[in-house]
C-alpha positions as CSV (number, residue, x, y, z in Angstrom):
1,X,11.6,-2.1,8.8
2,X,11.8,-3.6,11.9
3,X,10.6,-1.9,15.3
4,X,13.7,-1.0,15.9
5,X,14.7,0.9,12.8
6,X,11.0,2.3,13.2
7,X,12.1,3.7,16.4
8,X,15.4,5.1,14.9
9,X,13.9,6.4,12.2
10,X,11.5,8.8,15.4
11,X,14.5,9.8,16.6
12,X,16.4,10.7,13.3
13,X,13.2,12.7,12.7
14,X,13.7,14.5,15.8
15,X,17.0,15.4,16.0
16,X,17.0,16.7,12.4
17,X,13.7,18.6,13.2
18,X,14.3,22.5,12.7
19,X,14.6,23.8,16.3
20,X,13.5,27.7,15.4
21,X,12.8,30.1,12.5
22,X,15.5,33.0,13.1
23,X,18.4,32.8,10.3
24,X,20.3,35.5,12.0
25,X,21.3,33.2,14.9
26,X,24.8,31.2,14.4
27,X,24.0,27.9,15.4
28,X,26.2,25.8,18.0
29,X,26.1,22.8,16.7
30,X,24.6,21.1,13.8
31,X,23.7,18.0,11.9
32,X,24.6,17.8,8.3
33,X,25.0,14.9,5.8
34,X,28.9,16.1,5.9
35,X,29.2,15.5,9.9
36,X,26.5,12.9,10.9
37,X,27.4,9.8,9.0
38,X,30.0,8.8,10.7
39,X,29.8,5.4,11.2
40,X,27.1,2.4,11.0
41,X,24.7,3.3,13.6
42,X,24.3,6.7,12.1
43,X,23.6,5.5,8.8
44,X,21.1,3.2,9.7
45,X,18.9,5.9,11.4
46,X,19.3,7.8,8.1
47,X,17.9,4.8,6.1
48,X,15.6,4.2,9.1
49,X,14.1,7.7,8.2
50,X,13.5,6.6,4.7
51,X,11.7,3.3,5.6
52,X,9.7,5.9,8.1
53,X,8.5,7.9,5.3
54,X,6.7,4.9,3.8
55,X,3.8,5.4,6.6
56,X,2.5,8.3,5.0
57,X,2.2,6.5,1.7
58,X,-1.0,5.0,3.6
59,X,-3.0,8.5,3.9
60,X,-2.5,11.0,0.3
61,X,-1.6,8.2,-1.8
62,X,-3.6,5.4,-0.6
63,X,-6.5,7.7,-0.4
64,X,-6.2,8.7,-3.7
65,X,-6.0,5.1,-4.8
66,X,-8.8,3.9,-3.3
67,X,-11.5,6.6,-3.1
68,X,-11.1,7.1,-7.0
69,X,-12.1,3.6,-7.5
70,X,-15.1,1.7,-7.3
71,X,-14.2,0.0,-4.6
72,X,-14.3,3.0,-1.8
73,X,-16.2,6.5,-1.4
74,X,-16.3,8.7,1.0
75,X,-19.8,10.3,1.9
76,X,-20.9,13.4,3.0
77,X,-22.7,12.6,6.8
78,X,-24.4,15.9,7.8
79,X,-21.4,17.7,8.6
80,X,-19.0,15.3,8.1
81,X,-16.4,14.5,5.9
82,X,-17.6,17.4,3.5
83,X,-14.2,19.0,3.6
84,X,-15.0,21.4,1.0
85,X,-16.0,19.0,-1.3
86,X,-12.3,17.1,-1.7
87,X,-13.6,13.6,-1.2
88,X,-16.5,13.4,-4.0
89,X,-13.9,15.1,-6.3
90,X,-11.9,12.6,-5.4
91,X,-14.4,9.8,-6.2
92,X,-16.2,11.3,-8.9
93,X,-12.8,12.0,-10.9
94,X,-13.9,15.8,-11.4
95,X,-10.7,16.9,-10.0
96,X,-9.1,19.5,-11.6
97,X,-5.5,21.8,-11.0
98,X,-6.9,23.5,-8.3
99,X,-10.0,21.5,-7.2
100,X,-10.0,20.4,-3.3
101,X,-9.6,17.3,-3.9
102,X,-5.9,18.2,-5.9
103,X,-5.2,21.0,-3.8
104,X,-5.2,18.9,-0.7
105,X,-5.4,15.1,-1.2
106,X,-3.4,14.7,-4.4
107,X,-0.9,17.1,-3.9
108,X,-0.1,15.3,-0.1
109,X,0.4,12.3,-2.3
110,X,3.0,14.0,-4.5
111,X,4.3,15.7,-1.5
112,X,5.3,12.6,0.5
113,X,6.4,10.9,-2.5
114,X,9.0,13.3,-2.7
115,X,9.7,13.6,0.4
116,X,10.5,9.6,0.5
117,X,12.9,10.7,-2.4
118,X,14.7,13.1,-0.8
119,X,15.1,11.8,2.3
120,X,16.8,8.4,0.3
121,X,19.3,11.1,-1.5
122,X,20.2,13.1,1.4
123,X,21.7,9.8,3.1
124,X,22.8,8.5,-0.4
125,X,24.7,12.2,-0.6
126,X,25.8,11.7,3.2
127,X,27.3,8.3,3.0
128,X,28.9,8.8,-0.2
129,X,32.6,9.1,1.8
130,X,31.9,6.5,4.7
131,X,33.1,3.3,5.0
132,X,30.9,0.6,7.4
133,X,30.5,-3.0,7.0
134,X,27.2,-3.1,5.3
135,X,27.4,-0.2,3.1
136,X,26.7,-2.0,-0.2
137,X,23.3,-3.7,1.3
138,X,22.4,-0.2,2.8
139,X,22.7,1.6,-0.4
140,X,21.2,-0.7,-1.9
141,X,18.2,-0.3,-0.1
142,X,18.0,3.7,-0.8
143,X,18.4,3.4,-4.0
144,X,15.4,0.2,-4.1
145,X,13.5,2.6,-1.7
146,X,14.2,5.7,-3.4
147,X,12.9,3.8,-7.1
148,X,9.6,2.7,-5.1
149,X,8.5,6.0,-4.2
150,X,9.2,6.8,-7.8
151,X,7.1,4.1,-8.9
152,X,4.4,5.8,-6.7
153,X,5.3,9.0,-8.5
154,X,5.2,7.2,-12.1
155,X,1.6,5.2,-11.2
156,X,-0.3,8.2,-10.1
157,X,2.0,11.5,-12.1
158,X,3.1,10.1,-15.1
159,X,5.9,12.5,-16.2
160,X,8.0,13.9,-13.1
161,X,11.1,15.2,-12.4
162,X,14.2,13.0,-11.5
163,X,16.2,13.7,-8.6
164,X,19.6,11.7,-7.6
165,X,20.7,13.8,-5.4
166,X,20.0,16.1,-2.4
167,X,20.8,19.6,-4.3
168,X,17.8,21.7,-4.1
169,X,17.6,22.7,-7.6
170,X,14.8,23.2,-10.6
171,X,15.4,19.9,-12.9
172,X,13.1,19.0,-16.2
173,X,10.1,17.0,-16.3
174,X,10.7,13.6,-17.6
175,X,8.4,11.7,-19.8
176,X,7.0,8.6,-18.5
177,X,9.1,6.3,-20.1
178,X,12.2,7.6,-18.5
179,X,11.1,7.7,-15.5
180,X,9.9,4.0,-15.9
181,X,13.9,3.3,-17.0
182,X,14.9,5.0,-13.9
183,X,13.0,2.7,-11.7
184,X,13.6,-0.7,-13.2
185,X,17.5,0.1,-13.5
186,X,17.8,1.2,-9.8
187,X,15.8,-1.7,-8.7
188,X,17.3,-4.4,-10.7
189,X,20.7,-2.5,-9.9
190,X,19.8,-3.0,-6.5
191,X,18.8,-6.2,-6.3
192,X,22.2,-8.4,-5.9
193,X,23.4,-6.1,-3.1
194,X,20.5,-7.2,-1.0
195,X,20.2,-10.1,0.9
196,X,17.0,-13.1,0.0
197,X,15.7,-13.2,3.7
198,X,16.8,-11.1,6.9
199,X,16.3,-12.6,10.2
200,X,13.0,-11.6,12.0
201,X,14.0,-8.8,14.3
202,X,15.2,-6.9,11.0
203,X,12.0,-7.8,9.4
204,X,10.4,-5.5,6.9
205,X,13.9,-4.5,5.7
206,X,14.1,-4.7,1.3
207,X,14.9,-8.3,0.4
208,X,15.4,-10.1,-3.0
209,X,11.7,-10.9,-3.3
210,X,10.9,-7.8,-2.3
211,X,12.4,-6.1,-5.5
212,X,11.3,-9.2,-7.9
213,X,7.5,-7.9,-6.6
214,X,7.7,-4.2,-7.3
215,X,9.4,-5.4,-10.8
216,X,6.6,-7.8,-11.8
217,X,4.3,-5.3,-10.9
218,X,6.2,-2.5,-12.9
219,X,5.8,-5.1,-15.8
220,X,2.7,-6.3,-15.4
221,X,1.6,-2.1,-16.1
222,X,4.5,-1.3,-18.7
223,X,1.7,-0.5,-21.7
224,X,0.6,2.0,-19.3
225,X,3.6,3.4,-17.8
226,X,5.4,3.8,-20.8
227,X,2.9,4.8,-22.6
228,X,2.0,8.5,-24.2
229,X,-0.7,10.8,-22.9
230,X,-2.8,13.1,-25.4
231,X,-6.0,14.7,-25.8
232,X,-7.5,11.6,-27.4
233,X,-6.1,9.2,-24.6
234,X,-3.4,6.8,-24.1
235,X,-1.3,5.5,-26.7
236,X,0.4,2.2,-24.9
237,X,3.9,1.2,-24.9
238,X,5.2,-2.2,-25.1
239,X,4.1,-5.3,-23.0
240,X,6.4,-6.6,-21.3
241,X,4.3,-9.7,-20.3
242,X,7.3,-12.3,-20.1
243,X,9.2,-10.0,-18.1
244,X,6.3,-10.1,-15.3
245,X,6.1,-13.9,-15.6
246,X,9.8,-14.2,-14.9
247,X,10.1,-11.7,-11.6
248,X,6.6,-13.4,-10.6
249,X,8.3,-16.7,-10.8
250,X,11.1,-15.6,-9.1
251,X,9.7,-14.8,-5.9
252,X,6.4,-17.8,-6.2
253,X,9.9,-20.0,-6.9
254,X,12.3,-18.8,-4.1
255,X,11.0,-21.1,-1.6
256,X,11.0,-17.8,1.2
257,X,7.1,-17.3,0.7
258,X,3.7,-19.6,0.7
259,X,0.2,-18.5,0.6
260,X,-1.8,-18.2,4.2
261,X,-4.0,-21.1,5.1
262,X,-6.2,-22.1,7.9
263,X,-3.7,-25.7,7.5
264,X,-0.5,-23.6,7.3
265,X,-1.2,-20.9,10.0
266,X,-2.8,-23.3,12.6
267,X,-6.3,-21.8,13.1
268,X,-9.5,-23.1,12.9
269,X,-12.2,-20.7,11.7
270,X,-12.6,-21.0,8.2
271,X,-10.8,-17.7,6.0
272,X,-8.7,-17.6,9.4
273,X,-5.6,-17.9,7.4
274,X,-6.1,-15.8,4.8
275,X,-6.5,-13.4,7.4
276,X,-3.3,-13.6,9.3
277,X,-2.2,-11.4,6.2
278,X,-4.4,-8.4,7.9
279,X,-4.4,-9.5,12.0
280,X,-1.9,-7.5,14.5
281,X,0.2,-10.3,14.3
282,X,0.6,-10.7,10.7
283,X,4.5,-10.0,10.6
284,X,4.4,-13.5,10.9
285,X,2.5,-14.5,7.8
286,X,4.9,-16.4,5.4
287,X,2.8,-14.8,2.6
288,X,4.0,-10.7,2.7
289,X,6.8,-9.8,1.0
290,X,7.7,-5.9,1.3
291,X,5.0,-4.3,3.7
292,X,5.1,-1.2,5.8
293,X,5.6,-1.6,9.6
294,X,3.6,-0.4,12.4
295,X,3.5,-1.1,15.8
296,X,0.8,-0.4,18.6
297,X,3.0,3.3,20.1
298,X,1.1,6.4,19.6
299,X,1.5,8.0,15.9
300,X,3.3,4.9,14.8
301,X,0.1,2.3,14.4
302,X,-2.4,2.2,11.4
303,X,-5.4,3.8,11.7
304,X,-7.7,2.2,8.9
305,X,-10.1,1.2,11.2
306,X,-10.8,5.3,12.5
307,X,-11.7,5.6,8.6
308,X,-14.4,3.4,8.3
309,X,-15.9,2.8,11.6
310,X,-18.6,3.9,13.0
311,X,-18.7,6.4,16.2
312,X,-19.9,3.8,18.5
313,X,-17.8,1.0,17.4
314,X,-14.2,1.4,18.7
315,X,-12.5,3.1,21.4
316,X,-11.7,6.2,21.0
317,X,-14.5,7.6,18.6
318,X,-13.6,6.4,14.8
319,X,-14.5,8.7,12.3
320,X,-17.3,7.1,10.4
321,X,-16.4,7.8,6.6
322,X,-14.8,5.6,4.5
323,X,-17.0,3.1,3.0
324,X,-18.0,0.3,-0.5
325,X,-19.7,0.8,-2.9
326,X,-22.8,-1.9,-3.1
327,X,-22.2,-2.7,-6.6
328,X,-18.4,-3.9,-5.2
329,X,-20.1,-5.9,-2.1
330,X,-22.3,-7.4,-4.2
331,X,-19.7,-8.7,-6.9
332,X,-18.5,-11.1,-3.6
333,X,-19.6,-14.8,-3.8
334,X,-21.5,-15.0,-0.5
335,X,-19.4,-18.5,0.0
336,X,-16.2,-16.3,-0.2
337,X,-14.8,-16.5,3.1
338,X,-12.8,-12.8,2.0
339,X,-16.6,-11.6,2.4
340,X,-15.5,-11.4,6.3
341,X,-13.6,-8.3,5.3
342,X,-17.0,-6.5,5.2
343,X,-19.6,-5.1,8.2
344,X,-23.0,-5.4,7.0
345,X,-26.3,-5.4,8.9
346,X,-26.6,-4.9,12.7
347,X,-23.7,-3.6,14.1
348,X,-21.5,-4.5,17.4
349,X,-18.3,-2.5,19.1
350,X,-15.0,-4.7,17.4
351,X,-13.6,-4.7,20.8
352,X,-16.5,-5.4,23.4
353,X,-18.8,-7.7,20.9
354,X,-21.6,-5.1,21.8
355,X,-24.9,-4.2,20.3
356,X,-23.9,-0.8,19.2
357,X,-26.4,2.4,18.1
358,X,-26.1,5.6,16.1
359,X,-26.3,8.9,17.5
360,X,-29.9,9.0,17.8
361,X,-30.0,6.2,20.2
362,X,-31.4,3.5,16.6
363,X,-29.3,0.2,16.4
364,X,-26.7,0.6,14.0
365,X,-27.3,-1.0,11.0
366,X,-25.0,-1.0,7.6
367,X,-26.5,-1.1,4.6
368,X,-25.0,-1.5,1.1
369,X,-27.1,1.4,-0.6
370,X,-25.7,5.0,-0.2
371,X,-28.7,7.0,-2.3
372,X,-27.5,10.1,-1.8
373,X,-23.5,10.6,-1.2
374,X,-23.7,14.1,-0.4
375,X,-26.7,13.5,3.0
376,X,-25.7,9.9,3.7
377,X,-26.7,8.8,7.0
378,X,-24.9,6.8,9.8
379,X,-24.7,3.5,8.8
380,X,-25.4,4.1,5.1
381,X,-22.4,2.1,3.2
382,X,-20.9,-1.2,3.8
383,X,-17.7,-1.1,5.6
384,X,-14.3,-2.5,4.8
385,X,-12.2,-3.6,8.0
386,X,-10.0,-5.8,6.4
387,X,-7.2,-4.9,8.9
388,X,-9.6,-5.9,12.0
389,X,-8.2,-4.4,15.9
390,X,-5.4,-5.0,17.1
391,X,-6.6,-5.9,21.1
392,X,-3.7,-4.0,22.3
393,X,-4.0,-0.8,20.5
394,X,-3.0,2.6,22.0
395,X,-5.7,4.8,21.0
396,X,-5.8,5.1,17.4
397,X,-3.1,3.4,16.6
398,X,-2.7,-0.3,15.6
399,X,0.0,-2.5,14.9
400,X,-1.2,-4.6,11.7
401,X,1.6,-4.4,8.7
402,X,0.6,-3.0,6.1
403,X,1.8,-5.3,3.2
404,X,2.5,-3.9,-0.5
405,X,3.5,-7.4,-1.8
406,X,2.0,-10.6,-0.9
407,X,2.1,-14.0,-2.7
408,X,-1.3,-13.7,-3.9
409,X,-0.7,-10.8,-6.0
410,X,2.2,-12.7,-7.5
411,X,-0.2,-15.3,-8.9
412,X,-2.6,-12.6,-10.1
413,X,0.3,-10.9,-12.0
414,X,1.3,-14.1,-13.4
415,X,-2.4,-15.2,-14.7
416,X,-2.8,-11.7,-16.0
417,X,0.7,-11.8,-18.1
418,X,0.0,-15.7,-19.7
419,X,-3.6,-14.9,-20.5
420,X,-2.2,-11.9,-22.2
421,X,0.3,-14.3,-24.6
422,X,-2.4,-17.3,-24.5
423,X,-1.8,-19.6,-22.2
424,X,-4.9,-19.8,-21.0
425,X,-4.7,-22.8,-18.8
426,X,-1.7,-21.7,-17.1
427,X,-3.9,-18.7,-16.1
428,X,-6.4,-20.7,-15.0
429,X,-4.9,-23.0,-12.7
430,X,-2.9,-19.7,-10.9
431,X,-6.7,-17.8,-9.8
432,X,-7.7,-21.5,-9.3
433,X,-4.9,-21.9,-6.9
434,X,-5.8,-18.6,-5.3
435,X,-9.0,-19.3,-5.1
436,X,-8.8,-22.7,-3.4
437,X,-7.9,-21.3,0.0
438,X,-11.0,-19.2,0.0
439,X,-14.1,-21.3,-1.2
440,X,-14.9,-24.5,1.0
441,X,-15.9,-26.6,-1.0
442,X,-14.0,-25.3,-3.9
443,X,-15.4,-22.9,-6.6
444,X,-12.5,-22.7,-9.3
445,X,-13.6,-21.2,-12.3
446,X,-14.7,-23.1,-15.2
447,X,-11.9,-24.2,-18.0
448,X,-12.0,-23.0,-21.5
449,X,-12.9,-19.3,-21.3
450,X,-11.9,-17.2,-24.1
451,X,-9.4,-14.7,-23.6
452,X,-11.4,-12.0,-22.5
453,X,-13.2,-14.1,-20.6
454,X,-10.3,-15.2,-18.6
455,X,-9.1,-11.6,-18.9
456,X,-12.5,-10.4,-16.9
457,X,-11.8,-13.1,-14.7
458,X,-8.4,-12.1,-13.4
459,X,-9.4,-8.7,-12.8
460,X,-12.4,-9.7,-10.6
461,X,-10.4,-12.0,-9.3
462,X,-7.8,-9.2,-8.5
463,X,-10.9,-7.3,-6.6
464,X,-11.9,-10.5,-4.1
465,X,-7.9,-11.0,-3.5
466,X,-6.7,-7.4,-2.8
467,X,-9.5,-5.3,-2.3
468,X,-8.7,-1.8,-0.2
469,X,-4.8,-3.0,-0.8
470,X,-4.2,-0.1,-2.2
């Protein structure tokens, strides 16, 4: 989504907002699916609405994600971020049907989930009768759009119900397989109606690669999401290893996309490149390949940095929360330039360069130990800023991308899939290739590992690449 459609999609959201709560009043006008899509521009601030709704993916459902990981936790700091308990139940994995941390964090997840899915069938409904030039590539972005937010649905729910269209109606729970069907038919469906590249004022709109990543990815996790849940655990479903080689291919082989380097991106400090994929500017990076837009306008900019910061450290106040686990910062080779993701030690402001203090008036120091989540202090807790300010930020709001996709993972998904039908040194050479760009000199890992081995290597490999992505 471009900033265009970003700003289309504000204004669909206003114009279909509800404008009062008496039913009794006949209305002079109205917008329905039936009278609104009347021509292109129309339609595209329908879809624009459905890109929209892939912002909030980055608060439930990220949180979720992350904080029930090792890789995040959010503390308890006197009186903060204690929210009746929602975050450690979070963490901890104690949540239940009507814990806080289901009641309020989980359920937004499924909440905007669905909401992305009805918002893609109420202009899949609308345009059903309305002929514009680039109706094929639009619906075949809802439908692509509408199977991601099912594959959000599938990764974190399991068995859910399937909606294709906008009728407000009570429809059956289907099992996980099925709804693991849906999504690979719509995307793959969807896939020749949409174009390899769009030029870069429509950038961030569904492309080719775009739909080869969310497939490799729904490969990659096919013993899991077609697999059956009981009492005793999870019973897998089939691998579909080859399958994930083959969409992986497809987008490392398309020639759109390359890794980030300091060579490629034409900076100088060493890690610079493989940061462009996180900086304010990082629409640019040839690496992303389906990522979430934001720009630096209030209530349209990422906010990551409010999460983990501290008080002091950012203007206006962050929130001081989010933070990683030591065991996670200390798994990072100290020669790994994606170390400069984390704040550690003494602490500065990340706009002025500043010497910053806590609330006593102490300097501000991080440290990796958290001994008691539930009275952490201030600067208790390494931080993750991986998406560092953007310099011109409006308040809270910043305008790096967000990026589902990016090359690296496509490597990752591809070592993962040949280790898993032996071919061990293909493996090898794709984390080696990923890891080249972050160790100077290089530190590939040794040849010759067993399967496991390797196996344990990818996924720690997986954690240095695409740690906090979600």
């Amino acid at each position: 989504m471009n900033k265009k459609i970003a700003a289309a999609g504000v204004f669909a959201l206003l114009v279909l907002a509800p404008a009062c709560t008496d039913l009794t009043e006949v209305p002079q006008s109205a917008i329905t699916p039936e009278n609104f899509y009347r021509n292109e521009g129309e339609v595209i601030g329908g879809l624009a609405s459905v890109y929209a709704q892939l912002r909030s993916l980055d608060d439930d459902y990220y949180n979720t994600s992350e904080i029930s990981t090792d890789e995040m936790i959010v503390p308890t700091r006197g009186s903060d971020w204690y929210d009746n308990g929602q975050w450690l139940d979070i963490h901890r994995q104690t949540f239940t049907p009507n814990s806080t941390g289901t009641l309020n964090i989980i359920n937004g997840a499924w909440t905007n989930l669905f909401i992305g899915v009805a918002r893609a069938n109420v202009v899949l409904d609308g345009i059903a009768n309305t002929s514009f030039a680039s109706k094929a590539t639009v619906t075949a972005e809802l439908h692509a759009l509408r199977a991601w937010y099912y594959f959000g649905l599938l990764d974190m729910f399991g068995n859910v119900p399937i909606a294709t269209d906008a009728a407000i109606v009570a429809r059956p729970q289907a099992s996980r397989d099925s709804v693991f069907r849906f999504v690979e038919a719509e995307l793959k469906a969807a896939r020749a109606d949409l174009p390899a590249t769009w030029s870069a004022d429509m950038n961030g709109r569904l492309t080719q690669g775009a739909i080869d990543a969310m497939l490799a990815s729904l490969y990659v996790n096919a013993q899991v999401f077609t697999g059956t849940v009981s009492a005793t655990g999870l019973a897998p479903g089939a691998a579909r290893w080859q399958d994930a080689i083959d969409r992986a291919n497809a987008v490392i082989n398309s020639g759109h996309y390359a890794l980030a380097t300091d060579a490629n991106m034409n900076c100088s400090t060493a890690g610079c490149g493989w940061r462009k994929n996180f900086t304010a500017d990082n629409s640019s990076s040839p690496e992303i390949i389906f990522a979430i837009k934001y720009i630096a306008v209030s209530g349209l900019g990422l906010n990551f940095l409010m999460r983990a910061l501290h008080y002091n450290q950012f203007t206006p106040s962050p929130w001081n929360g989010f933070a990683t686990l030591a065991d996670t910062y200390a798994a990072f080779d100290p020669a790994d330039q994606r170390t400069q993701i984390f704040l550690a030690g003494p602490q500065f402001n990340v706009l002025t360069g500043q010497p910053v203090t806590d609330r006593q008036g102490n300097p501000l120091v991080f440290t990796p130990a958290i001994p008691d989540v539930t009275a952490a202090t201030e600067g208790a807790g390494v931080r993750i800023t991986k998406w560092p300010a953007d310099p011109n930020h409006v308040q809270q709001d910043n305008g790096n991308d967000y990026a589902f996709f990016r090359l690296g993972e496509m490597y990752l998904i591809r070592a993962e899939a040949e280790n898993e039908l032996g071919q061990s040194a293909a493996a090898t050479a794709d984390i080696n290739l990923i890891r080249a760009r972050a160790f100077n000199p290089p530190k590939p890992i040794a040849s010759g590992l067993t399967q496991a081995q390797l196996r344990d290597a990818i996924l720690n490999e997986r954690l240095f690449e695409l740690t906090a992505e979600g």
